[in-house]
N, C-alpha and C positions, 0 to 999 in steps of 0.2 A: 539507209534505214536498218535498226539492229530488230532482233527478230530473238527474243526470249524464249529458251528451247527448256521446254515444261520439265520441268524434274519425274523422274519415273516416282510411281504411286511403292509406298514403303509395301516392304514383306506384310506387315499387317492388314494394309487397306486391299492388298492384293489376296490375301487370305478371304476379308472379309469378303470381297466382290464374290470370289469362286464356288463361298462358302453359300451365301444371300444366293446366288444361279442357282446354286445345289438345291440348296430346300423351295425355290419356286419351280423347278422345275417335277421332283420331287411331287410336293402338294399337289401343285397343278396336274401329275398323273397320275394320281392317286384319285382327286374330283372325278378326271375325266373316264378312268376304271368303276369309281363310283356311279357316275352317272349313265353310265353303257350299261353298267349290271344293273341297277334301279329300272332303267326304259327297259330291256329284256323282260326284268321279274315282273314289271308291271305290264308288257302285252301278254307276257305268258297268263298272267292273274285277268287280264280282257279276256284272252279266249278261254279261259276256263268259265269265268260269266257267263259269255253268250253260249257256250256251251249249255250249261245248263238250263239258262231263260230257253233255250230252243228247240230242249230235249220237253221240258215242262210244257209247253205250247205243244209239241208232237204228242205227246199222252194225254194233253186236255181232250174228254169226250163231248164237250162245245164243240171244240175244233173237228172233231170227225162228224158230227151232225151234222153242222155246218156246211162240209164240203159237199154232201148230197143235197143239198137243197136248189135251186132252180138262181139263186142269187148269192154266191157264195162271199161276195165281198159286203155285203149288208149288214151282215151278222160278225164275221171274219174284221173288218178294217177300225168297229168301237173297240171289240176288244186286243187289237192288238196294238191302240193307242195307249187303254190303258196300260197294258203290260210292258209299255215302254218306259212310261213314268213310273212304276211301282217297281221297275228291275233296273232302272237308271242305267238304259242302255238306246242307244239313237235310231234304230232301224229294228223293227220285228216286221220280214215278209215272210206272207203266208204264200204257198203258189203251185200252182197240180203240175202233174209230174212230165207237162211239158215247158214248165219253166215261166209260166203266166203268172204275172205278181197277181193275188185278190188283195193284198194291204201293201199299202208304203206310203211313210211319212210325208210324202208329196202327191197330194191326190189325184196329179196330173198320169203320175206313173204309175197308177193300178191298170190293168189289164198290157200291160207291156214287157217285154221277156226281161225276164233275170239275168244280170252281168256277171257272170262265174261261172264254177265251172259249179255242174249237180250229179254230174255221172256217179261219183262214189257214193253218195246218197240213193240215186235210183238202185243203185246192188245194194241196198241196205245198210249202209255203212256212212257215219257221223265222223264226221271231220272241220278241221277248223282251217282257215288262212286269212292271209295280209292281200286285199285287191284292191285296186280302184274302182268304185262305181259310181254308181249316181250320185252320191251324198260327198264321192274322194273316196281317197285311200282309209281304210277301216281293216278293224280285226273281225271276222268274223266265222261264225257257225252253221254250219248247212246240216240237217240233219231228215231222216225219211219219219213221214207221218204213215202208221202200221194199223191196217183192219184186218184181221183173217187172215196174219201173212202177208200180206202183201201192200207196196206202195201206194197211195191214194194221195197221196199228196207231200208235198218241201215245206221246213222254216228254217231261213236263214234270222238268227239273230247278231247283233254287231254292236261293236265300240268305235268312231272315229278316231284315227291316229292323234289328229288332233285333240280332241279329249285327253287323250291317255299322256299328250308329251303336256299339258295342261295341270295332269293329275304330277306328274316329276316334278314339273318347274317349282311346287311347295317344297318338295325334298332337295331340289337343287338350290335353293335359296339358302335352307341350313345348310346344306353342303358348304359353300359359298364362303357363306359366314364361317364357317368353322374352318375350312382352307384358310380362312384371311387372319383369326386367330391364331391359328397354327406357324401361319409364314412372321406374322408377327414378333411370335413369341420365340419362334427362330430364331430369327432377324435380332431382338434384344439379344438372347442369347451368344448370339456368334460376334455381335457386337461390343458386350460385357469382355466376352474373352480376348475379341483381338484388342482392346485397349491395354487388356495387363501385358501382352506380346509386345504391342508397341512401346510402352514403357519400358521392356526387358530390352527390347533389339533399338532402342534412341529412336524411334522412328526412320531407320533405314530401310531402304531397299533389298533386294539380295545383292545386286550388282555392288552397293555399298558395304554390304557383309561381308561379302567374297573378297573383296580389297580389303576389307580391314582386318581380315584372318590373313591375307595375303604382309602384307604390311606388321602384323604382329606377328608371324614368321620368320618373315628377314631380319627385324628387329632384335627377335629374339635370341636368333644364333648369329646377328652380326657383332654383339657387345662380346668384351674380353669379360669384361664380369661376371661370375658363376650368378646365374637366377634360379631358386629353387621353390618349387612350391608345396606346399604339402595340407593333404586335405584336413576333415574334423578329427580322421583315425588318425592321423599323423604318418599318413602314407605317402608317398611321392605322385604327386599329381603333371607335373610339369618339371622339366629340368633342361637348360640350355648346353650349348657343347661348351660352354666355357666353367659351368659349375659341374659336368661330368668330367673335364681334365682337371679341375683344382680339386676335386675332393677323389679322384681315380677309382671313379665305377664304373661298372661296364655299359655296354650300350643302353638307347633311350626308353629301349621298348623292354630291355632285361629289370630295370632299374622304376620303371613308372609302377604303379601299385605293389611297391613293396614298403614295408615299413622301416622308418630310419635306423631305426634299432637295429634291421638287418643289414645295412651295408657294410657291414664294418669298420664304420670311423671310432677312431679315438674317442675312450670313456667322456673327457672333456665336450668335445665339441658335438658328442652325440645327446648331453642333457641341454646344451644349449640350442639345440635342433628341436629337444621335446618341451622348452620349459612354455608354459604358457604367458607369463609376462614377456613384453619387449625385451630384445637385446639390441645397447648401442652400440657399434664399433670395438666389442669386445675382441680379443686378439687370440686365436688358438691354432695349435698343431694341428696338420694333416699330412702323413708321409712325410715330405720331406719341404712341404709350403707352409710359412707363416701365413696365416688367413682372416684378414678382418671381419667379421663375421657382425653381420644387424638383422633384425628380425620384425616384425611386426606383423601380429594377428588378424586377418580380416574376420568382422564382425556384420552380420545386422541384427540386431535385437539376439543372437544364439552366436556362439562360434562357428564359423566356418572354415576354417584352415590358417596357412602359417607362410607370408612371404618371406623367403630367408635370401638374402644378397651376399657374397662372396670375393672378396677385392684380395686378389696376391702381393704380398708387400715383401715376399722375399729378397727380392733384388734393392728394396728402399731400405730393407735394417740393415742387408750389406754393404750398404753408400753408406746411411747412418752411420754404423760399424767405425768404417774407414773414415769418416768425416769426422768424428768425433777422436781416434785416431789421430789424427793430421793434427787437430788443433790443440792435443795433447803435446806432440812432438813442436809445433811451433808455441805453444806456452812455456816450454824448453827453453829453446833455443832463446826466446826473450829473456827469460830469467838468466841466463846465460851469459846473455852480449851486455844485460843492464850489472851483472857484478860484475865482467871485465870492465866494464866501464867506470863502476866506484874504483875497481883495485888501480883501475890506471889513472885517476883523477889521485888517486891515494899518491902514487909513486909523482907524478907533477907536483904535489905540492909539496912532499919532502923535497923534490930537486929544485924547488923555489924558494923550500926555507934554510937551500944549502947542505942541506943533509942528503949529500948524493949518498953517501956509503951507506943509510939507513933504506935509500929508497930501493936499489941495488939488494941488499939483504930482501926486505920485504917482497919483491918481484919474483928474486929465487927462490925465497920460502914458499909464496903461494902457487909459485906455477908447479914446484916440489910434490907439493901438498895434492894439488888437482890432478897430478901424472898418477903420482901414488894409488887413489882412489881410482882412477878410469882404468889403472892396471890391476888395480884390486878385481874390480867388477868384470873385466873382463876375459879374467881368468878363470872366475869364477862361475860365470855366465858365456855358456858356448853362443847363443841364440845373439845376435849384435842386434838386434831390436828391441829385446827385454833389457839387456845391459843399457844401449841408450837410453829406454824407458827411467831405471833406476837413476842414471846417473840425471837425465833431466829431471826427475821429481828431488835427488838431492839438493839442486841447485834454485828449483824454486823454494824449496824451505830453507835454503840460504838466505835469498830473497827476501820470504817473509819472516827471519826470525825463528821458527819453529823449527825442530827437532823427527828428523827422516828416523824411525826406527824400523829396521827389519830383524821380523819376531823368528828366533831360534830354530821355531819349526815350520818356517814357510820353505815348499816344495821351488826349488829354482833349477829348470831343465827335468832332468831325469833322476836326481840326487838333492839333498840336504845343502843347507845354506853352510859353506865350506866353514872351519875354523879359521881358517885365513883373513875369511871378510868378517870387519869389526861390524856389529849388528847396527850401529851409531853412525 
């Protein structure tokens, strides 16, 4: 069984992922910052309520009538229904200062001690807290009811926890919703962007990047070919070791962001480096290397720089050279072997039409004739290469008819074309 082993997720979708975690992570602690600070400001905002509802009940003179009377929950437990619904608060107890409810929202629990604490209240002193009682956990206010100085009686007033996380849960809803907008709007966001990534990087990976930098390395300094690039300034952006020994600059890191103008190559090949049209296989000096030189501008819609290629052809115009050479000297030597071969058909056929004594003369006169001149030229001409040269171009314009002339003031060796050699 073969078992297809998943391609890694490209440098973009890896982007994208890390990016999408970031912003929900983000939002999401941002909500949950929100929502801790909301529930705080909102029990802090309950006990400032009951606070107040319980200070306003402790100064009501109802309320201080009330507690001397013979029946103190009679009068004490209507009005402290209503003050419950008019200050939209769950619990108003009224209760003497041993802690004996006269009101509480469950009529079961009037005359039954109070669950908190009332000490700082009995010393005169209003204060609030977070307890469980009867009704559950609430925020509440305990506060001393004052005659003449002195304590006569407790109101605790309260908000249920539960209310209050009740009263959030509206503000955690737009929260909610605007977290979800926000991660959204991320979310397109970082999505938008790693698409143009991924179209920049082909949909690779990094592992795929890293090799293909890797690979366009070796590439790059394994070719004999000088590779040179140059940006929109015309500054050296990239350059291989084989286009740093053919054009003899110095190293890679001397030589990258300088402008071509500055390296010092030959006037030539330094406007063919800056012209902005293509160059084909144009041919120029550098130092001491003949250099093919091609060029082509990278473009998208604006110029972006200048791929210039570099191929040494030193070593092929000196083949050339000598090739051409060679075939000059065996163009010679045929013109050469094809008039011995007329002049000796020549001498056959006088000694066939019995004219030895003519063919005899003509054999001596031309071979005469050929010494003369090869000792002519050779006197003349120290260099036996130039001499043979002469003497084979004389022979193929024997050959073909035409007339070898050497002009008066042509330079032969070190000196003047001697008076001795006829110019003809």
């Amino acid at each position: 069984m073969r078992f297809s082993v998943p391609r890694p997720r490209s440098l973009a979708g890896q982007l994208f992922a890390m990016q999408a975690v970031l912003i929900a992570v983000l939002v999401a602690g941002y909500a949950l910052f929100t929502y801790v600070s909301d529930r705080g400001q909102a029990e802090e905002a309950a006990g400032r309520q009951a606070m107040a509802v319980a200070g306003t009940v402790a100064d009501s003179p109802s309320v201080r009538a009330a507690i001397h009377t013979s029946d103190p929950s009679a009068r004490l437990q209507p009005y402290a229904l209503q003050v419950m619904g008019d200050a939209d608060v769950d619990f108003v107890t009224i209760m003497n200062t041993h802690g004996i409810r006269w009101t509480h929202p469950t009529q079961t629990e009037i005359g039954k001690k109070f669950l908190g604490r009332i000490a700082p209240a009995l010393a005169g002193d209003s204060f609030t807290e977070t307890y469980k009682g009867t009704l559950g956990r609430s925020v509440r206010a305990v506060t001393p009811i004052m005659e003449d100085g002195k304590v006569i009686g407790l109101v605790s007033a309260g908000i249920k926890v539960e209310a209050i996380s009740k009263r959030v849960q509206g503000q955690l809803t737009a929260l909610l919703g605007v977290a979800a907008g926000s991660l959204a709007l991320g979310a397109i966001g970082t999505y938008a962007i790693n698409a143009r990534l991924r179209r920049h990087t082909h949909n690779m990976n990094a592992a795929e990047l890293s090799q293909m930098h890797d690979y366009h390395q070796a590439a790059l300094h394994a070719v004999r070919e000088g590779l040179l690039m140059l940006d929109g300034q015309y500054r050296v952006a990239l350059i291989n070791d084989g286009g740093r020994e053919l054009l003899g600059v110095a190293s890679e890191g001397e030589v990258v962001g300088r402008s071509v103008a500055e390296l010092g190559l030959p006037a030539p090949l330094t406007g063919a480096l800056l012209a902005s049209e293509p160059r084909v296989d144009e041919v120029h000096l550098a130092a001491d290397r003949v250099l093919v030189v091609n060029t082509s501008p990278v473009s998208g819609g604006e110029r972006r720089g200048t791929v210039v290629t570099l191929r040494d052809v030193t070593e092929l115009q000196s083949v050339m050279g000598e090739l051409d050479s060679e075939r000059g000297f065996t163009q010679a030597l045929r013109s050469q072997a094809h008039e011995a071969a007329n002049r000796l058909h020549t001498v056959v056929s006088l000694i066939e039409l019995g004219r030895a004594e003519e063919a005899v003369d003509f054999a001596t006169a031309e071979l005469e004739l050929a010494q003369a001149l090869t000792d002519q030229v050779v006197a003349a001409v120290s260099e036996p290469v130039l001499a043979a040269l002469l003497l084979g171009k004389t022979a193929q314009a024997n050959e073909r008819g035409v007339e070898l002339v050497v002009s008066q003031d042509s330079r032969l060796d070190d000196g003047l074309l001697p008076p001795s050699l006829p110019s003809r």
